[in-house]
LUMKOLBA-82647 format. One record per atom (N, C-alpha, C): x, y, z; residue in three letters. Coordinates in steps of 0.2 Angstrom, whole numbers, plus 5000, padded with zeros to 4 digits. Layout:
N
XYZALA/...
This chain:
312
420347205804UNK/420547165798UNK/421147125799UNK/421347085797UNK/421947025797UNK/422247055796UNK/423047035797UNK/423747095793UNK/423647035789UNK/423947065782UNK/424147005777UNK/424946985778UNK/425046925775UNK/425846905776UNK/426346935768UNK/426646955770UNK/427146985766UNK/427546925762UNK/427446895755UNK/427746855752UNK/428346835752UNK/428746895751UNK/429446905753UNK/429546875758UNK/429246875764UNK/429746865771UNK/429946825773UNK/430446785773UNK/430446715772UNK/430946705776UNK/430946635780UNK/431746635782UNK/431646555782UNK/432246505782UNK/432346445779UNK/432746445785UNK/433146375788UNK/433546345793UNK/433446275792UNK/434046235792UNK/433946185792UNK/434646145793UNK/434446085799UNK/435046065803UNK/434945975802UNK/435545925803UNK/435445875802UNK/435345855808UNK/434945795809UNK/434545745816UNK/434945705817UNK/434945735825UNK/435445665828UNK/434945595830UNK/434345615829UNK/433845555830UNK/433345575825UNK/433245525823UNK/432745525816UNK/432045575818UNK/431945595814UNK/431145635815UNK/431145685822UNK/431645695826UNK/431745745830UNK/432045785831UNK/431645835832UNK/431945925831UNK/432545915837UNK/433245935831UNK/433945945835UNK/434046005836UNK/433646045837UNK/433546115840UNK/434046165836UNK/433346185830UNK/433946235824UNK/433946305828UNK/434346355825UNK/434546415829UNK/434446475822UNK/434446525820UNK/434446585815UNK/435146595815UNK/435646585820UNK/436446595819UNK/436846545816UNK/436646465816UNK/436946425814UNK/436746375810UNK/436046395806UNK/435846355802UNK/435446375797UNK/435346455797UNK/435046485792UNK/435346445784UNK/434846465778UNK/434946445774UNK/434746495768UNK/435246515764UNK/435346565760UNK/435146525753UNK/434346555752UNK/434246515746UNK/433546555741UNK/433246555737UNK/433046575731UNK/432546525728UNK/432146555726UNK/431546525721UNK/431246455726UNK/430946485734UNK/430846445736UNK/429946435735UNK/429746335734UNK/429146365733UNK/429046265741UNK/428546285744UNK/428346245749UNK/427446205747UNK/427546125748UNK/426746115746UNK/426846075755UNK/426546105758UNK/426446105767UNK/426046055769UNK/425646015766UNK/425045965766UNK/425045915763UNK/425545875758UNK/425445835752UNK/424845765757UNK/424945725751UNK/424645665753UNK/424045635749UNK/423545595751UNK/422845605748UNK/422245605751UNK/421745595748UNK/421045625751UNK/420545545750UNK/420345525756UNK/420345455755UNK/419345475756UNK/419145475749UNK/418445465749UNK/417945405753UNK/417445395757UNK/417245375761UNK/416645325757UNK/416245365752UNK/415945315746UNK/415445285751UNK/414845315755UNK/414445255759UNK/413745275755UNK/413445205756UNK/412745225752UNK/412345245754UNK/412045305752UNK/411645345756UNK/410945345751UNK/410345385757UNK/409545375750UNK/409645455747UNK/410245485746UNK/410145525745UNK/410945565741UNK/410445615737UNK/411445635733UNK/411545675738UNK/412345705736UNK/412945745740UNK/413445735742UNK/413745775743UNK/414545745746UNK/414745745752UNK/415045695752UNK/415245665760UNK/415545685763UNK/416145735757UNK/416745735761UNK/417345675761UNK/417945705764UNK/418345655761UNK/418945665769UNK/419445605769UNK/419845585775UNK/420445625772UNK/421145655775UNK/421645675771UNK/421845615778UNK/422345575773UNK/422945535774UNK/423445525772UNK/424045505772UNK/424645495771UNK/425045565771UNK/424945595776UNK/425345655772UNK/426045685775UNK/426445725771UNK/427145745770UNK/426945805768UNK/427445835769UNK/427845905764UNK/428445915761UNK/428445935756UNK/428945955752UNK/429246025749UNK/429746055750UNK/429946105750UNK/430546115743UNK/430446145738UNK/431146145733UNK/431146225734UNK/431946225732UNK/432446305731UNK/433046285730UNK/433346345729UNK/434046355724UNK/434446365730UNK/434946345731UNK/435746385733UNK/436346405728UNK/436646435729UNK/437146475724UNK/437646425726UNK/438046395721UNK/438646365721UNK/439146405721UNK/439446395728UNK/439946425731UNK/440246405736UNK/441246375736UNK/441346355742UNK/441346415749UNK/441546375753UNK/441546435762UNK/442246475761UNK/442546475756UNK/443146525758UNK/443846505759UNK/443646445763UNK/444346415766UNK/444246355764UNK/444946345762UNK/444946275760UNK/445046215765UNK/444546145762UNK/444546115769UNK/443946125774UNK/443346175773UNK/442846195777UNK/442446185772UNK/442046155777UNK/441246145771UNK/440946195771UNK/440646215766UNK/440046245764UNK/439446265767UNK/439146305767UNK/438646325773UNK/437846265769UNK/438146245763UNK/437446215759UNK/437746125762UNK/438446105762UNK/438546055765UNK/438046005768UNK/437746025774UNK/437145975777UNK/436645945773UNK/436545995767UNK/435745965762UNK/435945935758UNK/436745935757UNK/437245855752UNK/437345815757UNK/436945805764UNK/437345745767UNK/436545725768UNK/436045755768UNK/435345745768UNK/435145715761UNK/435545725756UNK/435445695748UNK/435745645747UNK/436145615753UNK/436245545753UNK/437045545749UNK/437245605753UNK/438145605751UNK/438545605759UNK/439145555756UNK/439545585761UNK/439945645761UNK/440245645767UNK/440445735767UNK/441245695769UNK/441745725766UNK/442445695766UNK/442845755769UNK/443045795774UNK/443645845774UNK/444245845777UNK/444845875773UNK/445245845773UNK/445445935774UNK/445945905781UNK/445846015782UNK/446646055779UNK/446246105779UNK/446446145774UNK/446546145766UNK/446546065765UNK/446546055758UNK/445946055754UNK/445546005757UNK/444746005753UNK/444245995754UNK/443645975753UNK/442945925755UNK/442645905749UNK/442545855750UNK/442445805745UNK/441745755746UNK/441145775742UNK/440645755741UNK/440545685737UNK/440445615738UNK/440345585735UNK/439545535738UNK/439145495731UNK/438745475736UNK/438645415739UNK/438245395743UNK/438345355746UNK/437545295747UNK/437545225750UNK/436845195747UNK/436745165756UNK/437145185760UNK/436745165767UNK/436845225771UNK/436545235777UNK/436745265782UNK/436645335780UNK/436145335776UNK/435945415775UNK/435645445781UNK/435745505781UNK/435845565786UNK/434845605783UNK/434745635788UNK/434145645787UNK/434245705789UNK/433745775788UNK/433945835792UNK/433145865793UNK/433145915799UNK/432345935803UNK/432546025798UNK/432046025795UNK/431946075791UNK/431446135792UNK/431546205794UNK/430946235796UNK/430946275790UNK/430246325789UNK/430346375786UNK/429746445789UNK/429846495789UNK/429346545790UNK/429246575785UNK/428346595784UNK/428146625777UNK/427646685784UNK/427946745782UNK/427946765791UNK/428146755794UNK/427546735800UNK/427646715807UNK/427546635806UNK/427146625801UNK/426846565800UNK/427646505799UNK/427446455804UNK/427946405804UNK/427846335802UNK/428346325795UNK/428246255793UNK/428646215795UNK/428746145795UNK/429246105797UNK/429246045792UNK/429846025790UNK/429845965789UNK/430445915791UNK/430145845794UNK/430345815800UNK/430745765796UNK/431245735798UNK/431645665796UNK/431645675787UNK/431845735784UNK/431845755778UNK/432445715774UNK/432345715768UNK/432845695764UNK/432745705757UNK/433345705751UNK/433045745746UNK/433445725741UNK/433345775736UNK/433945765729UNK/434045835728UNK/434345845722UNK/434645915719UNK/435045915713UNK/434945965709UNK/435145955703UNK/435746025704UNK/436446025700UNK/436946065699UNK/436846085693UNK/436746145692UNK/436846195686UNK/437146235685UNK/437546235680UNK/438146285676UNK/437846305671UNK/437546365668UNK/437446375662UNK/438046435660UNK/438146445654UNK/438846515654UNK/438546575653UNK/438746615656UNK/438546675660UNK/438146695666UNK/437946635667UNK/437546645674UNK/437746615680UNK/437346615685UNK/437646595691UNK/437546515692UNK/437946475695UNK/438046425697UNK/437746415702UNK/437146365703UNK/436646335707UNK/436646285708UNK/436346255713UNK/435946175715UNK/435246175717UNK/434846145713UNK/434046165712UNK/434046105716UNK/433646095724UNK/433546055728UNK/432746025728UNK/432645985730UNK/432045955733UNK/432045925737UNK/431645915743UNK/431745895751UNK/431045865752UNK/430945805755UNK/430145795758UNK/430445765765UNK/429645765769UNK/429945775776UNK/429045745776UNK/428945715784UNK/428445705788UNK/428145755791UNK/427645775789UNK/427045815790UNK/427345845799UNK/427045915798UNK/427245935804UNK/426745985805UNK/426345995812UNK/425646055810UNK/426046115809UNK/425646165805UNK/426046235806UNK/425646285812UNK/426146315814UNK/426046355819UNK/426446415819UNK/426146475821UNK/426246525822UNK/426746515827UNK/427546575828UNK/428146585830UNK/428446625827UNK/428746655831UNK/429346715829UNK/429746705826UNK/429946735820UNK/430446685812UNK/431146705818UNK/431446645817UNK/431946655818UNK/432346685813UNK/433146755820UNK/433446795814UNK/434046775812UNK/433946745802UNK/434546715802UNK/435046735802UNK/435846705801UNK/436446715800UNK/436946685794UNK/436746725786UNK/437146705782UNK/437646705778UNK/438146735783UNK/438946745781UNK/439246695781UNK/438846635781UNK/439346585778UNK/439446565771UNK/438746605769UNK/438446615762UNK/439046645758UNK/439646605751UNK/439946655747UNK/439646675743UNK/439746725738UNK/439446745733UNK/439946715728UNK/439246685724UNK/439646635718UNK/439946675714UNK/440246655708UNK/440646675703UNK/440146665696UNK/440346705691UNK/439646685685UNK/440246615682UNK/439846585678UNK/440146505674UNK/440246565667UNK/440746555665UNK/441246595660UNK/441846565659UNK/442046595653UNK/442846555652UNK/443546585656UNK/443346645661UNK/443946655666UNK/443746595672UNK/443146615672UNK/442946585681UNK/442946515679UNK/442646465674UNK/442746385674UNK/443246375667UNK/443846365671UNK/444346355667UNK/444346275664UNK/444046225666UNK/444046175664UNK/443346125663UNK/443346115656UNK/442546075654UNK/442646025650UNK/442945965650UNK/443245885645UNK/442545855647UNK/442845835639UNK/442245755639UNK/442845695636UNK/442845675639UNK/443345615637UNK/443945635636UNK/444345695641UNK/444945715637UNK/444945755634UNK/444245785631UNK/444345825624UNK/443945885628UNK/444245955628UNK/444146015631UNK/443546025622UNK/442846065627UNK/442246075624UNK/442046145624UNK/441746175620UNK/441446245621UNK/440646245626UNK/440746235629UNK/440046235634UNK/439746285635UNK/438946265633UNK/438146335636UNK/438146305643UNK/437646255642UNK/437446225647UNK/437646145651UNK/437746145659UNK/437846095661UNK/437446085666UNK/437146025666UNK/436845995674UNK/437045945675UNK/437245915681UNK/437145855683UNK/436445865687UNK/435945795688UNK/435545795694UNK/435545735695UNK/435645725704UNK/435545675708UNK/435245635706UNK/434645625704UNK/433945595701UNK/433945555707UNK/433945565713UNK/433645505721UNK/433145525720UNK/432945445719UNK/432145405720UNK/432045415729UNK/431645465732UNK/431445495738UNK/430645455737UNK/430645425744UNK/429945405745UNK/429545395752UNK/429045435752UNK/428745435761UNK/428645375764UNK/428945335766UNK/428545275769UNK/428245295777UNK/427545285775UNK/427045295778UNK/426745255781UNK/427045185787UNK/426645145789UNK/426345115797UNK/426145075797UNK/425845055806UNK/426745045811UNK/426745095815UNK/427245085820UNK/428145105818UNK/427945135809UNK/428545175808UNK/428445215801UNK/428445275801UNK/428445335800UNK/429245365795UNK/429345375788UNK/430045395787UNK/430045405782UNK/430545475778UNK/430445475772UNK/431345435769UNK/431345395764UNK/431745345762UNK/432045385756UNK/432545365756UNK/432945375749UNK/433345305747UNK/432845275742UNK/432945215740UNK/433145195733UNK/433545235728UNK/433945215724UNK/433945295720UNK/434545275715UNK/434745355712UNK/434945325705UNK/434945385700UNK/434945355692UNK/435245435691UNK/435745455691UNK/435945505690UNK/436245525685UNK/436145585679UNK/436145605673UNK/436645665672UNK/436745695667UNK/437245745666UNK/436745745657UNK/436645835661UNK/436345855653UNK/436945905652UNK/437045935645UNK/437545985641UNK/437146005635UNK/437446055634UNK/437546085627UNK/438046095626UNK/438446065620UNK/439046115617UNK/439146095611UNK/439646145609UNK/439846155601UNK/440046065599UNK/439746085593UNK/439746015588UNK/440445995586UNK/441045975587UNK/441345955584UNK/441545895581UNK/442145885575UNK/442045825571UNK/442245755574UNK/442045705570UNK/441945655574UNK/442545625577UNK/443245645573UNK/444045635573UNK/444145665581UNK/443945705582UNK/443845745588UNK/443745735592UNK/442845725593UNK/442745685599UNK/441945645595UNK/442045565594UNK/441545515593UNK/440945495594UNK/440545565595UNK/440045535603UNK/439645485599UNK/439545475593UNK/439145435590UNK/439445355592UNK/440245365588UNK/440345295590UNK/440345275597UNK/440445315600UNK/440545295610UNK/439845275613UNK/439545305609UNK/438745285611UNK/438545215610UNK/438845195601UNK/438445155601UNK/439045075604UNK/439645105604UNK/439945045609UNK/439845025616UNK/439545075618UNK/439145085626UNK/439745105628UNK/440445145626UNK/441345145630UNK/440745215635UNK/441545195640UNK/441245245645UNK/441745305644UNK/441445375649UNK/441945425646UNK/442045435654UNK/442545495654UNK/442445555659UNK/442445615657UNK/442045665663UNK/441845705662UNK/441945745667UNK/442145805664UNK/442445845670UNK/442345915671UNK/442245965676UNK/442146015677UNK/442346065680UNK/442946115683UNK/442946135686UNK/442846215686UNK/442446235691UNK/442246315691UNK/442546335698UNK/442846405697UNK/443246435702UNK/444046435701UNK/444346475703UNK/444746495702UNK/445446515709UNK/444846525715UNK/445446535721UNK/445046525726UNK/445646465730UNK/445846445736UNK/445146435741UNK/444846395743UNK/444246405745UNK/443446385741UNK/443646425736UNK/442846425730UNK/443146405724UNK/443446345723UNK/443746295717UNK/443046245718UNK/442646235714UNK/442146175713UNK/442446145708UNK/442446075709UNK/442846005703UNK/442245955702UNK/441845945699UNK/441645885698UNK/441745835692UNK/442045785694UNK/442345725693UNK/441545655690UNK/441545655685UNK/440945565684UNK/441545545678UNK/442045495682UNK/442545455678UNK/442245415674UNK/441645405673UNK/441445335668UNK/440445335668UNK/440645395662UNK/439945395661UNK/439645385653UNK/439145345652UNK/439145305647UNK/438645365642UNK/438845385636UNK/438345435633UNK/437945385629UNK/437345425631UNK/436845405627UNK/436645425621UNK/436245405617UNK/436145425608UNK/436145495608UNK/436645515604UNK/436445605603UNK/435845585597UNK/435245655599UNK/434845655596UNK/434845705592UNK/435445735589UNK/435445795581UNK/436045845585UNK/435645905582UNK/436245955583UNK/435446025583UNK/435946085587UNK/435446125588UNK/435746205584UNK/435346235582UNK/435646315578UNK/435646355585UNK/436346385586UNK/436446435591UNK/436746475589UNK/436646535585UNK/436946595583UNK/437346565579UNK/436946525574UNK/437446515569UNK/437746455568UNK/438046425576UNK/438446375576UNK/437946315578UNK/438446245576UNK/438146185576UNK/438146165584UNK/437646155589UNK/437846125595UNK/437446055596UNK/437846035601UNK/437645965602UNK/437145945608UNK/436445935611UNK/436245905617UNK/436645845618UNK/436745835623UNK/437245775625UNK/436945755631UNK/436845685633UNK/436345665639UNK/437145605639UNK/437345625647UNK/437645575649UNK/437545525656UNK/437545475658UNK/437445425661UNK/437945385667UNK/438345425672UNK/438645445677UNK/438545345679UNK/439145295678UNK/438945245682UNK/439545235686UNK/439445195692UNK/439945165696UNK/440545125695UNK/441245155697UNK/441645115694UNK/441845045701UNK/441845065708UNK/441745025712UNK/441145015715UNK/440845075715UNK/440245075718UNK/440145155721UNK/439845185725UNK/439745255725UNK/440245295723UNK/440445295716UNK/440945345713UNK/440945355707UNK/440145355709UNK/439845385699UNK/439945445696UNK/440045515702UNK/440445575703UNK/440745575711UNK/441045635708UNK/441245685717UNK/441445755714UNK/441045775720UNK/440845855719UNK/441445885725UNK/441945905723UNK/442745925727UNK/442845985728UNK/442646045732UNK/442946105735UNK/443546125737UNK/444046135737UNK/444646135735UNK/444846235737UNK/
């Protein structure tokens, strides 16, 4: 009888290409990847029907062509420790078509960027069983909710790679912090326009437009444009206070501001200097109190500086 594979057993690595679609030789010591709620579609593509007239019914069968894979999970937001050092999650924000800024011992500084994106060769073991995904590239959304843990919900596609049986590589993930819960000690700072806000929920996500080009003599998965959003919830307050109606309908831009963490190392800031709110659409009952869905709309003041995501 076949062993069965263990659900659980999973191991994730994944390292940025110094030549596009080619394995820059990941390692279990220095590329593991600490992360959660991972789900993989190992085949995508489609099934190209053949349609020939035959004297007789049944099925033909079908071609699989165009295909990729695609893998989404979680990492826990948290910086490396030290200030100045990137994140062991670092390489999947420069695969998401950010630059990596470091300035040592002070900070690193993620902003994004519209050329010269960085591509990464991505494995993963379900098992022994090994998947790969090649010249990958991706997006990911930042979640703060209060009380819970602070995440980046990722998605990655990558150029089809056959899976094959191998020995999981054994990871190494002490570069992995452990985050801090989103609470009124640990994010001491939450403005919309200046104006400090009682916050549930926050996300910014990437929104990159990711797409496999698939054709005769070049092969590659693209990231070719981005529309990035910032969703909340928080307490309603008067309009004297903060406008969002009238700002909405002026199209004024705001800023928006975040910071979680508290010491030297694991301070996350993120900055969207001029983000234009869109129609709030009512108020919601939260034990009682009035809160706000509020969708905002992160734009460019020079050009890639819609946010920046700063470790400090």
């Amino acid at each position: 009888m076949a062993t069965s594979i263990k659900f659980r057993k999973m191991v994730m690595l994944s390292k940025l290409e110094t030549a596009y679609g080619t394995d820059p030789t990941l390692t279990g010591a220095t590329n593991a990847i600490l992360a959660k709620n991972i789900t993989i579609s190992p085949m995508e593509g489609q099934d190209l029907g053949r349609d020939l007239i035959i004297p007789y019914l049944g099925n033909q069968g079908t071609i699989p062509s165009g295909l990729y894979a695609t893998m989404q999970f979680d990492t826990e937001l948290a910086g490396s420790g030290t200030a100045g050092v990137a994140p062991a999650w670092g390489p999947l924000m420069r695969a998401a078509g950010f630059a990596e800024v470091l300035t040592p011992t002070t900070s690193v500084a993620y902003n994004p960027i519209s050329d010269l994106i960085e591509s990464a060769y991505m494995k993963f073991w379900m098992g022994s069983t090994l998947h790969a995904l090649r010249g990958a590239r991706g997006t990911g959304t930042v979640t703060q909710d209060a009380q819970g843990i602070p995440i980046i919900r990722w998605q990655f596609w990558g150029l089809y790679v056959d899976p094959t049986e191998a020995t999981p590589a054994v990871p190494t993930l002490t570069a992995f912090k452990k985050p801090l819960v989103v609470s009124k000690a640990n994010t001491p700072t939450f403005t919309v326009n200046a104006v400090p806000l009682v916050m549930r929920n926050f996300s910014l996500d990437f929104a990159c437009q990711v797409e496999p080009r698939l054709l005769v003599n070049s092969e590659s998965i693209e990231l070719v444009d981005r529309a990035e959003r910032i969703n909340m919830t928080v307490e309603a307050v008067p309009v004297t206070t903060l406008d969002v109606y009238g700002l909405a309908k002026a199209q004024t831009t705001v800023a928006a501001n975040i910071v979680h963490g508290t010491a030297a190392g694991n301070i996350c800031t993120i900055v969207a200097p001029a983000c234009q709110i869109l129609r709030p659409t009512g108020y919601q009952n939260n034990q009682g109190v009035a809160e706000w869905p509020l969708v905002l709309a992160p734009q460019p003041v020079v050009g890639n500086d819609q946010f920046t995501l700063t470790l400090t």
